[in-house]
C-alpha positions in Angstrom: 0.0 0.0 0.0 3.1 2.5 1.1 4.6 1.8 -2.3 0.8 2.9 -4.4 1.1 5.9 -2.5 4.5 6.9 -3.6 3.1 5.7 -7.0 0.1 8.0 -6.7 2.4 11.2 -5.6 5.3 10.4 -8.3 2.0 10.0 -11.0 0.8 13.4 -9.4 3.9 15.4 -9.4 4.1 14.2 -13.3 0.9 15.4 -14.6 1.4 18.7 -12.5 4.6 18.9 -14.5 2.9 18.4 -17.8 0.1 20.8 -16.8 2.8 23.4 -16.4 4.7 23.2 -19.2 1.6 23.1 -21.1 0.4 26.5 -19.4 4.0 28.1 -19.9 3.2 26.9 -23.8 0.4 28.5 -23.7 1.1 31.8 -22.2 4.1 32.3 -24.9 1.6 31.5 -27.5 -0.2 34.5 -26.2 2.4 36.6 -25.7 3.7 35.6 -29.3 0.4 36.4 -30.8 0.3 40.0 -29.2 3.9 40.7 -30.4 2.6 39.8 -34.0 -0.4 41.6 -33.5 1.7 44.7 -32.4 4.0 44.6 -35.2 1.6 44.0 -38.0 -0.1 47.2 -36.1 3.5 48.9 -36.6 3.8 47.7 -40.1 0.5 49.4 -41.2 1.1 52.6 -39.6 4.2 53.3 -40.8 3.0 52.1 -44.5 0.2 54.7 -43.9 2.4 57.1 -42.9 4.7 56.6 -46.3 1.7 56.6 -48.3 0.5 59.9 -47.1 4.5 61.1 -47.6 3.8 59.9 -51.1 0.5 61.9 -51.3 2.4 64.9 -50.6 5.1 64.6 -52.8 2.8 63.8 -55.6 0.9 67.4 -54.8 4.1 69.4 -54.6 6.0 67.8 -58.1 2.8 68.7 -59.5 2.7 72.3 -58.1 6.1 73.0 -59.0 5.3 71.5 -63.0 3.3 74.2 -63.6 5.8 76.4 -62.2 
């Protein structure tokens, strides 16, 4: 009986174990989903931000060929 209860603990501690590493797995899944959420966030702003640049410069070569 002694030696089932050691069983039982050693059986506990290892499914704890793989509960663990499955939460860790999980959590940097998450946290590697936000980063790729934030960058593809970064990505379109700054594309935005060049198109608008491009907006401009159209406007002003423009301007200046009817100069």
């Amino acid at each position: 009986m002694c030696y089932t209860q050691r069983g039982d603990a050693s059986e506990g501690a290892r499914i704890i174990q793989v509960y663990d590493a499955e939460m860790q797995a999980l959590q940097s899944t998450k946290n590697s989903s936000r980063m790729l959420e934030e960058a593809y966030a970064t990505g379109v702003a700054i594309l935005a931000k060049y198109s608008e640049q491009g907006d401009r410069l159209k406007v002003i070569v423009h301007l200046f060929s009817q100069i």
